[in-house]
C-alpha positions as CSV (number, residue, x, y, z in Angstrom):
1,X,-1.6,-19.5,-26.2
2,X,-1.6,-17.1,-23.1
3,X,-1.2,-19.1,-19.7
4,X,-4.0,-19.4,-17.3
5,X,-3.3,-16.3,-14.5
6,X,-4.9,-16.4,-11.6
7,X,-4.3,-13.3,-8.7
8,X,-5.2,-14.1,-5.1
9,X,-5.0,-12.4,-1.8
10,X,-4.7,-13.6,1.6
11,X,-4.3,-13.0,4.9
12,X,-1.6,-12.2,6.9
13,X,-0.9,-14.7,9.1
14,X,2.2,-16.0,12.1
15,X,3.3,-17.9,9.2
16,X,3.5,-15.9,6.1
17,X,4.7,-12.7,7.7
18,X,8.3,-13.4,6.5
19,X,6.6,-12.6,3.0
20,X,5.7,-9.6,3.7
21,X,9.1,-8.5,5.1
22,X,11.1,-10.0,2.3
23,X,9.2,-8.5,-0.4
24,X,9.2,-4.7,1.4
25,X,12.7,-5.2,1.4
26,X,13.4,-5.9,-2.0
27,X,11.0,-3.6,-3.1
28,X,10.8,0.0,-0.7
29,X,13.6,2.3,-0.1
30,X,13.2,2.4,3.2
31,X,12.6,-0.6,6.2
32,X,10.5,-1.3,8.9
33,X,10.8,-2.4,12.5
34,X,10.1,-5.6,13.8
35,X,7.2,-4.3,15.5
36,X,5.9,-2.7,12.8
37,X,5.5,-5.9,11.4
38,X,3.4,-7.7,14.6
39,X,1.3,-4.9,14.1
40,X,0.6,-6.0,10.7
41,X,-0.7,-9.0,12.1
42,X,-3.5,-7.4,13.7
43,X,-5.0,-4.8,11.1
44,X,-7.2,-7.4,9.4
45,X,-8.3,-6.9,6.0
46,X,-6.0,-3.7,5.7
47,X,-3.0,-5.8,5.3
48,X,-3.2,-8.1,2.5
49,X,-0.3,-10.7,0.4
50,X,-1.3,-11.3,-3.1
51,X,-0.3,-14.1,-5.3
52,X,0.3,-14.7,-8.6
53,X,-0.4,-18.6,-9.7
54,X,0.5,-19.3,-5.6
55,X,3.9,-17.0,-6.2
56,X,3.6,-14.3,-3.7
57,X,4.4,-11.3,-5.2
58,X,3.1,-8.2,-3.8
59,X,1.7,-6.8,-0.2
60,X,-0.2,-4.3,0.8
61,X,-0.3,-2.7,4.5
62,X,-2.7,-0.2,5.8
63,X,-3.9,1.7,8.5
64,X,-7.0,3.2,10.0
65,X,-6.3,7.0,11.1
66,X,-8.9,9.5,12.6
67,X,-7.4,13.1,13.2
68,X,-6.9,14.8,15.7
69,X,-9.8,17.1,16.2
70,X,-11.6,15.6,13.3
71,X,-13.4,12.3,14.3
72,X,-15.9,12.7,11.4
73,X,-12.6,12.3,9.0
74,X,-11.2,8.6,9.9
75,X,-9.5,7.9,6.6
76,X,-7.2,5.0,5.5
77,X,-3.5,5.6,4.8
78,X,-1.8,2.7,2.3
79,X,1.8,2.7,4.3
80,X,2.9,0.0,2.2
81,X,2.1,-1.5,-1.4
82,X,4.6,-3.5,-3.0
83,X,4.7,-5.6,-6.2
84,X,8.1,-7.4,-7.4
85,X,8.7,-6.0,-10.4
86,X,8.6,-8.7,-12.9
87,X,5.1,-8.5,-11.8
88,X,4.3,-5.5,-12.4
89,X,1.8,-4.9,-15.0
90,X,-0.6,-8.0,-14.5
91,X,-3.3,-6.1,-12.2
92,X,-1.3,-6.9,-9.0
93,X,-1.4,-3.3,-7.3
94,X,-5.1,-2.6,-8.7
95,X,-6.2,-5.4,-6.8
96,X,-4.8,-4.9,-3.9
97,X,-5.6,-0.9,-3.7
98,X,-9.1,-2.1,-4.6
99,X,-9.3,-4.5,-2.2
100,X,-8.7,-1.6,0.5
101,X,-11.3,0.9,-1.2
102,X,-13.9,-1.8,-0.6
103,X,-13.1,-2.2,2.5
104,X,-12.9,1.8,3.2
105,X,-16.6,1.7,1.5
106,X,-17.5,-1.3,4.3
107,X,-16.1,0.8,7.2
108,X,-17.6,4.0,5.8
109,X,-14.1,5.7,5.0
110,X,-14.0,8.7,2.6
111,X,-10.7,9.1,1.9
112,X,-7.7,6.8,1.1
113,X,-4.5,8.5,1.2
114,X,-1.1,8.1,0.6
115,X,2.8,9.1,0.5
116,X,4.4,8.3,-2.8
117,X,8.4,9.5,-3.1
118,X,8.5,12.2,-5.5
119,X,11.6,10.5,-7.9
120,X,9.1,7.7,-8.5
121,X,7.3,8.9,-11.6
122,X,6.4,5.4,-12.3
123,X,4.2,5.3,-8.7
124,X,2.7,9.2,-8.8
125,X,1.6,8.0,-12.7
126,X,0.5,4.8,-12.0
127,X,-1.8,6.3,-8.9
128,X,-2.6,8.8,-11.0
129,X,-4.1,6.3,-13.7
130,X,-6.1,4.7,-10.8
131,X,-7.8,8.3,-9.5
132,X,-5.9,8.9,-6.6
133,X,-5.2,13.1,-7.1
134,X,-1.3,14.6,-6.4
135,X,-1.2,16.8,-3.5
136,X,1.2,18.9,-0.9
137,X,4.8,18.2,-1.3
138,X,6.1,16.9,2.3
139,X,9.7,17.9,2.5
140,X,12.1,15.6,4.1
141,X,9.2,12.7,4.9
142,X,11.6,10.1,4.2
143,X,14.1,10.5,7.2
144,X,16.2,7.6,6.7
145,X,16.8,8.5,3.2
146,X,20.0,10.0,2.6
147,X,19.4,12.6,1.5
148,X,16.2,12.6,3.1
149,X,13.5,12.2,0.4
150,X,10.6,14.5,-0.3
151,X,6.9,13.2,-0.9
152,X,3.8,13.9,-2.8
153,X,0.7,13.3,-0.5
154,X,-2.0,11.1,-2.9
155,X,-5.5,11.2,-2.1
156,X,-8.9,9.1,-3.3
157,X,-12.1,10.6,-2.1
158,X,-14.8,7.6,-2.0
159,X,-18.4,8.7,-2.3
């Protein structure tokens, strides 16, 4: 018999940003500063927690860009998506990354964009799978990465 599984999102909130934080660290290569955090507090429905039968598990953290030059080209950049990786696999990360194209479609974003490290095969195929599209190599994006790490640049056009 397969057990009832039931994934939720929810805000971020005062109270549950110590969720957030936690899983980022057990989950990215890299950390963030305290203030990147408060900030997360006030991005809305581009920063979501989701849970797995009330266990949370996985986080996503956006923000809203618009170019320099190019105010027609606001786009959304996914700074953070973690899921803890025994939970990988149930539709954790499709949910959240959907969550944030539905909201790009709300805010009438075309583009949803990303940096994914270029050792982590498992990310550039799983984004991949879910029609974001590889682009430029950025050399040396992850600074604080000894050695400093290179990137792929992922992109999903939204119609």
């Amino acid at each position: 018999m397969v057990p009832n599984i039931n994934i939720a999102l929810d805000d971020l909130t005062v109270n549950n940003i110590g969720v957030l934080r936690r899983i980022n660290s057990v989950v990215l290569p890299t950390s963030y500063s305290d203030s990147w955090y408060k900030d997360s507090l006030v991005v809305g429905e581009l920063a979501k927690l989701a849970y797995f039968n009330d266990i949370p598990v996985g986080a996503i953290r956006c923000s809203l860009e618009t170019p320099p030059n190019h105010k027609d080209q606001t786009r959304i950049y996914i700074m953070t998506l973690a899921v803890l990786s025994p939970y990988r696999g149930y539709g954790i990360g499709r949910k959240l990354v959907n969550h944030i194209l539905e909201q790009a479609k709300k805010m009438f974003v075309k583009e949803v964009y990303c940096h994914v490290w270029v050792e982590n095969e498992d990310a550039l195929n799983w984004y991949q799978h879910i029609g974001f599209e590889k682009g430029d190599l950025v050399t040396g994006y992850y600074k604080k990465m000894t050695p400093a790490g290179d990137a792929y640049i992922l992109r999903k056009q939204l119609e």
